[in-house]
N, C-alpha and C positions, 0 to 999 in steps of 0.2 A: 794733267790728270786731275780728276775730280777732288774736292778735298773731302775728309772725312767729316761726317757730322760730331757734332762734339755735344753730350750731353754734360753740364756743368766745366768749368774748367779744368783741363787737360794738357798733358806736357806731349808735345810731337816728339817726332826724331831729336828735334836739336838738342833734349833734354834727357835723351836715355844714353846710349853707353858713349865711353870719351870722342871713340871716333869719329861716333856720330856728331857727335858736338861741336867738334873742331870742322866738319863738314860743313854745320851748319853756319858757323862763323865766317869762314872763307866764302859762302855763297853772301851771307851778309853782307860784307866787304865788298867782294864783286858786285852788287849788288850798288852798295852809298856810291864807290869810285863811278859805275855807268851812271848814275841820276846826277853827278856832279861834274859832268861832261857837260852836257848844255849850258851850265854855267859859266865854266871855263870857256866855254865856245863863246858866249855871250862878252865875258872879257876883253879876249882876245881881238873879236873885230871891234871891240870901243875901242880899243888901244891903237887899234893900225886903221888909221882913217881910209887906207887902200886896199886892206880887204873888205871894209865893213863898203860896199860899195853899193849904188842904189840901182833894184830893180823892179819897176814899177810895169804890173799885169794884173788888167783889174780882172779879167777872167778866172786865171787861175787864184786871185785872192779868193772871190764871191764864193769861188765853189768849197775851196778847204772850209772856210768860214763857215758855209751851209752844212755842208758835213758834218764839220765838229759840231754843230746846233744839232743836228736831227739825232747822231750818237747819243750826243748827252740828253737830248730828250726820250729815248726808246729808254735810255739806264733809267732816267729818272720816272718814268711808267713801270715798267719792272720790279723796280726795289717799291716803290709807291703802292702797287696792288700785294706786293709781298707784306708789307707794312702793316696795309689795311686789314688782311685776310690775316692776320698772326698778332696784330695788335702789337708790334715790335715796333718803338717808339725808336731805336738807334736806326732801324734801316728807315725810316718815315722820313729822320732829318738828313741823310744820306740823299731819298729823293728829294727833299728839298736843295739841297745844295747843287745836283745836278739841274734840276729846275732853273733856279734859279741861271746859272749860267748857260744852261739850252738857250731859253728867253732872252737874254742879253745879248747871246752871242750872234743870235738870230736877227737880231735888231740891227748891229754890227755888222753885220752881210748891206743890207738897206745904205750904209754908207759910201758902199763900193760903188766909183765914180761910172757915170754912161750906163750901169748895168738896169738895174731896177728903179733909180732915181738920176736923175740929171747933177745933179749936187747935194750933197748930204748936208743934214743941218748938225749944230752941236750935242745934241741926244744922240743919234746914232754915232756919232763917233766915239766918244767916254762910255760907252756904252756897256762895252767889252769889259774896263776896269771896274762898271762900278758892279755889274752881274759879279765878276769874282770875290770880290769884295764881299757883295753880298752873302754869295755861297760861304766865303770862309764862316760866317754867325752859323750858318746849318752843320757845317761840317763839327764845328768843334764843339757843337751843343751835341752831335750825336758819340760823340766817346764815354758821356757819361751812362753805368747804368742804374736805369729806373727799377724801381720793386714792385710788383703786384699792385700794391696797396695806391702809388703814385700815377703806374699809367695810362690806367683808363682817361685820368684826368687830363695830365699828358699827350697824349694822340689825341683827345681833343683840342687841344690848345695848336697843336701843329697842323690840325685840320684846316685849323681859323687861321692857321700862317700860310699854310696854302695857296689859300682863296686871298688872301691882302697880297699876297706874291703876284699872284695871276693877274689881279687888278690894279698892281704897282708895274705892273711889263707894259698893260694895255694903254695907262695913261701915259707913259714914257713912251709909246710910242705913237700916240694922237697925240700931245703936246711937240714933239723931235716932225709929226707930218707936220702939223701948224706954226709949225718955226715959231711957236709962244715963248717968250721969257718964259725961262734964263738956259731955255735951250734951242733957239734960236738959229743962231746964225754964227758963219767961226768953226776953226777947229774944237771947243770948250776948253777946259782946264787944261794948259800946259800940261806934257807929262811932268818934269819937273816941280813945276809950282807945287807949294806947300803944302795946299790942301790932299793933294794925288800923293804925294809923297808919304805923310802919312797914314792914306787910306793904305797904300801899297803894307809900309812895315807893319801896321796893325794886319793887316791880310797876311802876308809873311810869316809872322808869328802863331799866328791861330791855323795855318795846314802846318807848321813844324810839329805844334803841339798835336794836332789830329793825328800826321803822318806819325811820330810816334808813338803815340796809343795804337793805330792799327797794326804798326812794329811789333809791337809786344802782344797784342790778340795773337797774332800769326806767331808769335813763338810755344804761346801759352799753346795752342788751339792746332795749330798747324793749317793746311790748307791754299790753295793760290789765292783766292778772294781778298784776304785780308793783306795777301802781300800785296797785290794789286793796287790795294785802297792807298797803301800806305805810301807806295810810289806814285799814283797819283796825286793824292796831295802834295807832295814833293814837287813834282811839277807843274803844278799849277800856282805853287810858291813862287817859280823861278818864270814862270810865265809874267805873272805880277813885275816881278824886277824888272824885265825886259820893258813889259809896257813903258815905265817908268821912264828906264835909260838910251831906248832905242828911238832915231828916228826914223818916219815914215817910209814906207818901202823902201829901205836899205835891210841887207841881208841881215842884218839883228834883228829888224823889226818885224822879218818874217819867222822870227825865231820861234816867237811868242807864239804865233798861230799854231804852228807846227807841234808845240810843247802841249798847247791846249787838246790838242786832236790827237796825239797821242796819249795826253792821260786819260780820256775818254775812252779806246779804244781797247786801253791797258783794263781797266774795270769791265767792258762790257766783252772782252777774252775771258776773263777770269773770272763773269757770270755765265759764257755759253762752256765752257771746262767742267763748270759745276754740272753735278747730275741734276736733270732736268726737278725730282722733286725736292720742292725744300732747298731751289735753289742759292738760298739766301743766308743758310744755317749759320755758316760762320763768320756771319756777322751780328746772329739775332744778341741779344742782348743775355746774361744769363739767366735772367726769370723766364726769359720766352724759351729756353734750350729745355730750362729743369726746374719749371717754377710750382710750389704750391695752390691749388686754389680751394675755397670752399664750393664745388661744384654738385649740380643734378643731372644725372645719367638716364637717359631712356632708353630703350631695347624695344622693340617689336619685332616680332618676326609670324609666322603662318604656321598655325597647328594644321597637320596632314600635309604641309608641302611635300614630303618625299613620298607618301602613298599618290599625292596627284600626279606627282613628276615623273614615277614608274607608269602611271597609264595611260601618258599624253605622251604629245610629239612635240619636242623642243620650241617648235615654235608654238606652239600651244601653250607652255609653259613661258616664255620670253611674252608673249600678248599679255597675260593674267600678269604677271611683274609688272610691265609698263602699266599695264592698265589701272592697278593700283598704286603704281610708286607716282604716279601723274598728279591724284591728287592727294598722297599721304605725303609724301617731300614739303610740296606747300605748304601744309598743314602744320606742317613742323619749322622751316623756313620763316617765310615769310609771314605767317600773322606773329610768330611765338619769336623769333629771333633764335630759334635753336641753331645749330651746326653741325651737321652731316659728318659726323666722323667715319665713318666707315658704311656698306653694302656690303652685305656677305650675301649672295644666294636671294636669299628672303629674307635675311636677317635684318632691322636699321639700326645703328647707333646712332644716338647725338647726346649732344652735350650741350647746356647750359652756365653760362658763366663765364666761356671757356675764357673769354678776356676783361674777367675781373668788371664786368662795366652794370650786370647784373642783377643788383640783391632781391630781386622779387626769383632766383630763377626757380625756385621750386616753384612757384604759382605758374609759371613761364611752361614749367616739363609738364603738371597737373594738363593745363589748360590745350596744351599741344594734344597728349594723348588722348583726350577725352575727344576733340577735333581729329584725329586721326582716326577712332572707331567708327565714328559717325560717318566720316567722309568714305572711308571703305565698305562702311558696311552697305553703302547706296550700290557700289558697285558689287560686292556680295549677294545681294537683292535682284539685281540683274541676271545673276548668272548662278545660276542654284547647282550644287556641288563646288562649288569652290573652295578652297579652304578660305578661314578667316584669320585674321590677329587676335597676339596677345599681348599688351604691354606690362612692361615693369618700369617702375621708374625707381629709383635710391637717391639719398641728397650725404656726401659726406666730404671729407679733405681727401682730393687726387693731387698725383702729380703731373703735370702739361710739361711732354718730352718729344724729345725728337729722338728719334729711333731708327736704326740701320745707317746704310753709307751708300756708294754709290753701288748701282744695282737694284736699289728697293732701301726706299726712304720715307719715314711721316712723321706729322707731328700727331701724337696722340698722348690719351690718358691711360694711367697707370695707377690702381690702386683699389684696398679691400672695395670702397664703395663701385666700385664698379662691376668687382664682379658678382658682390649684391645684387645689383639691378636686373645683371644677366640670369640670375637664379632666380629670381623672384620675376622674371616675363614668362620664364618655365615653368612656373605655378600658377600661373594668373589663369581664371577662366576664360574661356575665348569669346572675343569680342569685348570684354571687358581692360580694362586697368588695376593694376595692382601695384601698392605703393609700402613702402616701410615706415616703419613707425620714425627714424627722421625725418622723411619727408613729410610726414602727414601733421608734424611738428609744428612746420612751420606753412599748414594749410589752413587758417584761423577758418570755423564756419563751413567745412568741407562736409559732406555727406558722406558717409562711409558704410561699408561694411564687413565685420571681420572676415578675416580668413585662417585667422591662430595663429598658432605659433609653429612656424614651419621650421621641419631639418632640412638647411642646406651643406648642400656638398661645401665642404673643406671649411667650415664652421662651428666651433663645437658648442655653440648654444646658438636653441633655435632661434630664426629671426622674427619676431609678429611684424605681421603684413597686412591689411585694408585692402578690399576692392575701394574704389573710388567711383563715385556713383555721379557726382554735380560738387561744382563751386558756389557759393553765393557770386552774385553781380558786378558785385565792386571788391575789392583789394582791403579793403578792414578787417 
């Protein structure tokens, strides 16, 4: 079942009446005792030299191998674009962890004897350890959460870890083809040996610590994702061990594979469960569920759309949308860095700011709408009877939420300045821009011209409002 979206932190089931709590305990329990089976399993054949017995298929390795690489590479795309588009710094180092070990593990395949190489060199083999390894630094830097004020800076910073990721897989694996020092030739680092052994318990430690923080988001929050996460890391703990203490194709050794492919599989269940939108909720961070920003809201929409819409034919009406959303979207997009919150009808929302990364966005919303008149009004000019735009824009403190569950889910803004903006594009002259006097605040050099001091609905002193006429050139 999908889990709920959770705006700020939230107690599920496990925290309302006793029953419920005791239910939730025993599923807990059931829960630690299955994750602590592989373990035990792991045990058990190091102990009995006659179960733990060797069976070597290099087919059936390549392929789990591959597998588990392309799983954990689609999660870590997923959460990656979810990252980006939501500026949620905890799912960003999420896709990093999975990254990281898609890449490694992918390399790991390349080891498998007669399949795609004749003999593998010491890079593809360690290869496997040192990806998890890696991923555990992504994993347990994503539990922390970040504030408004931090992540922009933040998801840049893991943008650039990204890209040193990508380019730390690429020479690990043109140095493991070139058999160059110091990965070469050889199984590489004994599992045993020192150095692995270490990597291992530092590994170990950093998914215990992950796995429970994700523990407790899922208590706090409720939802399968987070329980997901938290078992995953769990097994990719004990995946680690194995490496360590198993040898080569004996039935332990294919423990590890097996352990990695299912935590991969256990997370990307627990993202396709999710409702499709916002499928990433109950993981986002709390400023991305329910965060404040200082943001600018713009509105356009078409004076006389519903007088045109009664005397046309749908598709008549749907050509004049496109026609215009074609190039007012851009306009707002791509030069201004806006973001499409919503299409109503005729109606556009966006927002500025929305991921804190911003501070010019009133100049950003100004510069959009002034571009969106112009751009429409060319197609307006074309085609006489049409209706035209009106914009509003507001700049004030909103809240950035996520709203509904499964059935109808988004993240959106919430707050007096927005519904400002919506009243004030319903005053604006058409073809024109109409702006408030916070926006117009922080329009240094703006041309204007009044428009008084208007009554809006659910406001009980009027708002003064500006057409907005021209920017100066430059940003001073």
């Amino acid at each position: 079942m999908a889990e709920h979206a959770a705006v700020g932190p939230r107690a599920p089931a496990p925290t309302g009446t006793g029953q419920a709590r005791a239910g939730a305990r025993r599923r807990v329990a059931v829960g630690a005792a299955a994750l602590a089976l592989p373990l035990l399993g792991l045990v058990l054949l190091r102990l009995s030299g006659q179960l733990d017995r060797q069976w070597q298929h290099e087919s059936t390795h390549f392929w789990i191998v591959l597998g588990a690489a392309l799983l954990s590479a689609l999660t870590a795309y997923g959460t990656g674009a979810a990252a980006v588009r939501r500026g949620d710094v905890r799912v960003m180092y999420v896709s990093l962890a999975f990254l990281s070990a898609a890449g490694f593990l992918g390399l790991h395949a390349l080891a498998t004897p007669r399949m795609l190489l004749e003999t593998a060199s010491a890079g593809f083999n360690v290869s496997t350890p040192v990806g998890i390894a890696i991923g555990s630094l992504f994993a347990v830097a994503s539990v922390r959460e970040v504030d408004a004020g931090r992540a922009a800076a933040e998801m840049r910073r893991a943008r650039w870890a990204r890209v040193a990721l990508i380019l730390l897989m690429v020479a690990w694996a043109v140095v493991s083809l070139l058999r160059l020092p110091p990965l070469d030739v050889g199984p590489g680092l004994e599992r045993g040996s020192g150095p692995m052994a270490v990597a291992a318990v530092l590994a170990v430690v950093l998914y215990a610590v992950t796995a429970g923080t994700y523990a407790r988001l899922w208590w706090r929050r409720g939802g399968l994702l987070p329980a997901a996460m938290a078992s995953a890391m769990v097994l990719l703990a004990e995946a680690m061990v194995a490496i360590v203490l198993a040898p080569n194709w004996h039935y332990s050794w294919w423990e590890w594979h097996l352990l990695m492919l299912a935590a991969f599989v256990l997370v990307a269940w627990g993202a396709q469960q999710s409702w499709h939108e916002e499928r990433y909720a109950a993981l986002y961070t709390a400023d991305t569920l329910a965060g404040r920003r200082e943001m600018t809201i713009l509105f356009a929409d078409l004076k006389g759309f519903t007088t045109f819409s009664e005397g046309h034919d749908p598709t008549e009406v749907t050509a004049m949308l496109n026609a215009y959303f074609t190039v007012a979207i851009p306009a707002v997009v791509k030069r201004h860095g806006g973001t499409i919150d919503r299409l109503i009808g005729d109606a556009i929302m966006a927002t500025f700011n929305r991921l804190g990364d911003q501070p010019d966005h009133a100049r950003r919303a100004a510069e959009a709408g002034l571009d969106l008149q112009t751009e429409t009004a060319r197609i307006a000019d074309e085609h006489p009877g049409w209706p035209r735009f009106r914009v509003g824009i507001n700049s004030g403190e909103v809240l950035v939420s996520v709203l509904g569950s499964e059935g109808g889910r988004t993240h959106t803004v919430i707050g007096d300045a927005v519904n400002v903006a919506s009243r004030i594009e319903g005053q604006a002259p058409v073809g024109r821009v109409a702006v408030t006097a916070d926006t117009l605040a922080m329009l240094p050099g703006a041309t204007t011209a009044p428009l008084g001091p208007l009554d809006l609905k659910g406001k009980d002193e009027p708002v003064e409002a500006f057409v907005l006429l021209s920017l100066p050139d430059d940003h001073s």
